[in-house]
VEXDREN-2710 file (C-alpha; in Angstrom, 1 decimal):
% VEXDREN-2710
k/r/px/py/pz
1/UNK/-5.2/16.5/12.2
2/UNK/-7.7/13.7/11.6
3/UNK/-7.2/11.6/8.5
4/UNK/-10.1/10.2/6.3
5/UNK/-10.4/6.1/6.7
6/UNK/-11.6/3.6/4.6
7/UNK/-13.0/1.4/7.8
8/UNK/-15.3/-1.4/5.8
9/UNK/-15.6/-4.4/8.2
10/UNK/-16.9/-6.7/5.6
11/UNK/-16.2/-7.6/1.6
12/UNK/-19.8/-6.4/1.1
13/UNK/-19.8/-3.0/2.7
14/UNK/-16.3/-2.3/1.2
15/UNK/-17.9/-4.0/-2.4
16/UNK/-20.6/-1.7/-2.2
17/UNK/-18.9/1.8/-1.6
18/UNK/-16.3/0.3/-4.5
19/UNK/-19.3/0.2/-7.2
20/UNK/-21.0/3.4/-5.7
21/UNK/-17.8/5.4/-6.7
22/UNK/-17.8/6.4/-3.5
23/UNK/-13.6/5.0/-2.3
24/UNK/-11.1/6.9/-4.7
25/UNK/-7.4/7.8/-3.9
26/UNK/-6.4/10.5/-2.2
27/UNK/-4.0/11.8/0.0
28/UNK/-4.5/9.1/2.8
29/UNK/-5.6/6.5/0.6
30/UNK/-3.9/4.4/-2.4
31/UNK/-5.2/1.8/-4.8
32/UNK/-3.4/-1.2/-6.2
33/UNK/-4.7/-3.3/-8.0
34/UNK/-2.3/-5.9/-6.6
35/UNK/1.7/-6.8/-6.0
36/UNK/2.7/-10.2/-7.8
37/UNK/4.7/-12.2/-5.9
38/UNK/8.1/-11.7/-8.0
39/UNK/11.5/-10.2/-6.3
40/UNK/10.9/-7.0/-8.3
41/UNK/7.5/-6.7/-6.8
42/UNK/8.2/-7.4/-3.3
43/UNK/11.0/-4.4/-3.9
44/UNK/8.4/-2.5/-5.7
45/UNK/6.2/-2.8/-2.8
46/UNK/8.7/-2.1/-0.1
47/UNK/9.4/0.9/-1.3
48/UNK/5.8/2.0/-1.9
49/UNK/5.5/1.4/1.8
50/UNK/8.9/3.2/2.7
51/UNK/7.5/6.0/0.7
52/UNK/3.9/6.3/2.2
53/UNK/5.1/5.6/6.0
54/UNK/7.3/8.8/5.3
55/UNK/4.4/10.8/3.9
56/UNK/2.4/10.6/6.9
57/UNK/0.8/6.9/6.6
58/UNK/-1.6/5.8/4.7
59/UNK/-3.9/3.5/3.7
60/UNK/-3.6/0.8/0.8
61/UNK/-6.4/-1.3/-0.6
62/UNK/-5.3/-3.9/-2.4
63/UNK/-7.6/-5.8/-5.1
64/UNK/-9.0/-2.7/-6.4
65/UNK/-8.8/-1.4/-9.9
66/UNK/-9.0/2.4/-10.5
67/UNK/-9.8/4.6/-13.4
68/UNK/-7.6/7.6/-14.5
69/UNK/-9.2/10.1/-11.6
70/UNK/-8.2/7.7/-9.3
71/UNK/-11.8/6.8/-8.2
72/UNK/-12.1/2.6/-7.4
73/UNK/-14.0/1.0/-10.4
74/UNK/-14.1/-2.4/-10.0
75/UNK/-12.8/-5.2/-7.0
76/UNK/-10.8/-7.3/-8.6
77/UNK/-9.9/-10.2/-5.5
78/UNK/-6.6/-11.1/-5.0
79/UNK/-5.6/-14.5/-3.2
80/UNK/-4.7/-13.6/0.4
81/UNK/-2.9/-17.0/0.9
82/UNK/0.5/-15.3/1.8
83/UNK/-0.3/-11.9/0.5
84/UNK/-0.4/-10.9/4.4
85/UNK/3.1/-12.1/5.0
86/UNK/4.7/-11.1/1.6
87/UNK/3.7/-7.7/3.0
88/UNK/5.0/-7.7/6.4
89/UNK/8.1/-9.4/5.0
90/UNK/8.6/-6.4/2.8
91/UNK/8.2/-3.9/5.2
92/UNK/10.0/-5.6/7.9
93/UNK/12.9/-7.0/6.1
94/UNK/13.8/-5.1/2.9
95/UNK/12.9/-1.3/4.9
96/UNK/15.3/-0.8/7.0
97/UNK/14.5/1.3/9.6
98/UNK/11.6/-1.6/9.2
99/UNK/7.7/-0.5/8.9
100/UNK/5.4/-1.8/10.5
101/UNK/1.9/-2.1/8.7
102/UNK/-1.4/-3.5/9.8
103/UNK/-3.2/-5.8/7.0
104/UNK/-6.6/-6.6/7.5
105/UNK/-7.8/-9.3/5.3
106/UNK/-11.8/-8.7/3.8
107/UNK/-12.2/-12.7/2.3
108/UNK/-15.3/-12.7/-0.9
109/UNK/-18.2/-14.4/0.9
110/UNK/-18.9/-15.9/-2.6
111/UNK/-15.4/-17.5/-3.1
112/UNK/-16.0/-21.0/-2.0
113/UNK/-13.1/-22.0/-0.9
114/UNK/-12.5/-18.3/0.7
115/UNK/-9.3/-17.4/-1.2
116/UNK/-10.1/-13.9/-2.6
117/UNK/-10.3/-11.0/-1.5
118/UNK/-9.4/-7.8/-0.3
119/UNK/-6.2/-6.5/1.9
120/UNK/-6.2/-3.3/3.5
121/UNK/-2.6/-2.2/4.8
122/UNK/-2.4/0.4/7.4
123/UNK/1.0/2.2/7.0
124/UNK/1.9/4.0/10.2
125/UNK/3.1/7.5/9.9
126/UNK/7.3/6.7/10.7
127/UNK/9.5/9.4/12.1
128/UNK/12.8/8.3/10.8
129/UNK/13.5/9.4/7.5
130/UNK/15.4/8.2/5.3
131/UNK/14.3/4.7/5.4
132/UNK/16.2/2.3/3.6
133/UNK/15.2/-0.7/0.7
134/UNK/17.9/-3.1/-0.4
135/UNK/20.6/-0.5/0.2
136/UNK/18.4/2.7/-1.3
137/UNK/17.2/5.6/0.3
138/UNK/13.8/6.2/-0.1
139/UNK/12.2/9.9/-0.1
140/UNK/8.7/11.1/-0.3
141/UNK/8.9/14.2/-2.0
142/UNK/5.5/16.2/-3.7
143/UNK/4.9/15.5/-7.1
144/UNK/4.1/18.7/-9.5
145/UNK/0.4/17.6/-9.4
146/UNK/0.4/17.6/-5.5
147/UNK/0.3/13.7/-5.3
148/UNK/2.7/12.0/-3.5
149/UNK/5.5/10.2/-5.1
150/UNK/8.5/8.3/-4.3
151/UNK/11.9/8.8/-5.9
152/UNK/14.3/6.2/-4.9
153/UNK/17.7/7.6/-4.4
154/UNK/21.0/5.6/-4.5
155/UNK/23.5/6.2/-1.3
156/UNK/27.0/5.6/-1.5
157/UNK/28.9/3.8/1.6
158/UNK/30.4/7.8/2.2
159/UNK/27.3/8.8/2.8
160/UNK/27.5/11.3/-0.9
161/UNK/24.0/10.3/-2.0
END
């Protein structure tokens, strides 16, 4: 089955789709706005990406704000100092089987010092289900609405989850 992309090689041609209302959410594509660099965040995101590897992988964009429809309304850049390797250290480290994303890093041309930006995180499809965070098993089940959604599910050492 082929999946739709969101393949913008620059911050301007992604920029440009963003204020055309032409990149919105859907099956294989999220929006975040961004993940702060707290604990709870980096747990928050690890299981975001647990959750989407098992729904068939997916693309995030990160540094983009979203109206209720789920359509991109406005860029808002996020510094990518770091943001690369807080996401590979979530995947890598707190999923267990790890994932194993791609982040592509779209730098604002007009940031002078070229710390904003954009992050898009390819999240492969990953076969082995359930996949762990900090101890919890992570499902992708559908939501009434037919969105995906993750429901985080305690596991006890017995295996009685």
């Amino acid at each position: 089955m082929s999946r739709p992309v969101w393949t913008r090689p620059t911050y301007a041609s992604g920029l440009s789709d963003i204020y055309a209302r032409r990149t919105s959410e859907k099956h294989y594509i999220e929006l975040k706005r961004t993940y702060e660099p707290t604990d709870s965040a980096k747990r928050k995101m690890a299981e975001h990406l647990a959750s989407l590897a098992l729904d068939g992988g997916v693309l995030v964009i990160i540094g983009v704000e979203e109206n209720d429809a789920g359509i991109a309304i406005e860029v808002v850049p996020v510094e990518l100092a770091g943001f690369a390797e807080r996401v590979d250290s979530a995947a890598l480290h707190r999923c267990d089987p790890p994932v194993q994303p791609g982040v592509t890093l779209l730098p604002d041309p007009e940031d002078e010092e070229g710390g904003t930006g954009i992050l898009i995180v390819e999240v492969p499809a990953h076969p082995l289900a359930p996949i762990m965070v900090d101890g919890t098993s992570t499902r992708c089940p559908q939501t009434p609405g037919g969105r995906r959604g993750y429901r985080p599910t305690t596991t006890s050492p017995h295996g009685a989850g």
